[in-house]
PLY file of the C-alpha trace (Angstrom):
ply
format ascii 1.0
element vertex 103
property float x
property float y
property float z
element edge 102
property int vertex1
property int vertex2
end_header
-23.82 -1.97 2.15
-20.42 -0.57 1.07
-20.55 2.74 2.54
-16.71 4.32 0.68
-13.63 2.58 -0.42
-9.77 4.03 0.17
-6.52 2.87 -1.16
-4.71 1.46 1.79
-1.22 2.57 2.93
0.68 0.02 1.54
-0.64 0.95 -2.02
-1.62 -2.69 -3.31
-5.18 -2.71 -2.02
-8.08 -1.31 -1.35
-9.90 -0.85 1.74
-13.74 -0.80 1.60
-15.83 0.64 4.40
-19.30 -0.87 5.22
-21.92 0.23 7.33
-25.13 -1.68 9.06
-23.33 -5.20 8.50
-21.67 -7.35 11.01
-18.32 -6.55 9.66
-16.96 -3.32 9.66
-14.63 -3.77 6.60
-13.03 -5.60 4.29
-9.94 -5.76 2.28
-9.32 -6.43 -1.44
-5.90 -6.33 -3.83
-6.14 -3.48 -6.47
-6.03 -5.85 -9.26
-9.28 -8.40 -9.73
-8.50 -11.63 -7.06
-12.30 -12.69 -8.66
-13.27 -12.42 -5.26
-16.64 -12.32 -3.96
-15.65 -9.04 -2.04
-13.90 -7.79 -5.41
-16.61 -8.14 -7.59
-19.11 -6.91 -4.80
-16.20 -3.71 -4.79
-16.52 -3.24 -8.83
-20.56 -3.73 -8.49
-20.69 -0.54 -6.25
-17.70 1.49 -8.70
-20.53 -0.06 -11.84
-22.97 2.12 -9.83
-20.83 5.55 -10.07
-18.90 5.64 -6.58
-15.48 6.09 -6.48
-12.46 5.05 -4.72
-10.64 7.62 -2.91
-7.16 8.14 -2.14
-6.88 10.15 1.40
-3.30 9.60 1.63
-1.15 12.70 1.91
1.03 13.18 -1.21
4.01 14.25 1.17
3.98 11.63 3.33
2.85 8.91 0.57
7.18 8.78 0.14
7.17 6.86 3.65
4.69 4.33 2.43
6.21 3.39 -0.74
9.95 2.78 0.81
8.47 0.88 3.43
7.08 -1.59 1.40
10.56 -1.27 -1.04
12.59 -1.74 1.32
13.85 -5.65 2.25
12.77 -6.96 5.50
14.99 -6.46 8.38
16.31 -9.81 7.74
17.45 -9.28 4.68
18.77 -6.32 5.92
21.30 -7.75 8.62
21.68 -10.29 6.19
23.34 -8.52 3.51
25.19 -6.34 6.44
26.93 -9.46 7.31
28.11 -10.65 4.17
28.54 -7.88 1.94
29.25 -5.23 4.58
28.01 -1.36 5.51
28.67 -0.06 2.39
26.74 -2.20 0.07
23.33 -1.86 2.66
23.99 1.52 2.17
24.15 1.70 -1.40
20.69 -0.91 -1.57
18.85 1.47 0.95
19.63 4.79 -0.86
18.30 3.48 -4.18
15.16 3.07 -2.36
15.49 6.32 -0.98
16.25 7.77 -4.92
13.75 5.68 -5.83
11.13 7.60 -3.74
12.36 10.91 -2.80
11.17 13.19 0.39
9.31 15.51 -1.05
10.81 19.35 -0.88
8.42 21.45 2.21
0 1
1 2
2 3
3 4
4 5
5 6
6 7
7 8
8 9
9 10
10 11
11 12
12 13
13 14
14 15
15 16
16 17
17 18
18 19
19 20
20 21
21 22
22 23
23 24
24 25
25 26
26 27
27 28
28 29
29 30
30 31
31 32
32 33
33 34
34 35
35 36
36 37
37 38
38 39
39 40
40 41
41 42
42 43
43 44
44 45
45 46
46 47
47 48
48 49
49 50
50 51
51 52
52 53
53 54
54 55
55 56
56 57
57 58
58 59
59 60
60 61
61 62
62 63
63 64
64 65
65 66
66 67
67 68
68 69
69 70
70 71
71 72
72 73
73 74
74 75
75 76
76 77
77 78
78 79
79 80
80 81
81 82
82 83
83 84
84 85
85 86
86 87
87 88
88 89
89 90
90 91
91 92
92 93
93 94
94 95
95 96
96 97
97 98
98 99
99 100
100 101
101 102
């Protein structure tokens, strides 16, 4: 039985919380995969739940440039061939991208 559903970290899928079965969870994408677990998801939402978003607002920032960012491969990659300046400039669109919230 799905006991509550959250919106995972990396903000392209859900993750639904079930109690008295073997498994403890499972995870789904936010868009319809036409899954058994997705429609199972969108059966429970039919009945009225809701999926909820516990994520702090002021921290959500993190989340979203971690997933924006390239992989450190990339990374070293274009460090090598187009030098300091131009990582720079691809990392702080990111950053402008998703600002730190102000305190």
């Amino acid at each position: 039985m799905i006991e509550s559903a959250d919106i995972q970290e990396d903000r392209v899928s859900y993750i639904v919380h079930l109690e008295n079965e073997d498994k403890l969870f499972f995870t789904v994408p936010m868009e319809n995969d036409g899954s058994d677990n997705w429609n199972r998801l969108q059966a429970w939402l039919d009945e009225g739940n809701e999926i909820s978003d516990r994520l702090e607002w002021r921290t959500m920032y993190a989340s979203q440039r971690r997933i924006s960012y390239p992989s450190i491969e990339d990374q070293l990659d274009d460090i090598f061939h187009n030098g300091i300046d131009a990582w720079k400039a691809t990392i702080q669109a990111v950053k402008d991208e998703y600002p730190k919230p102000e305190e």
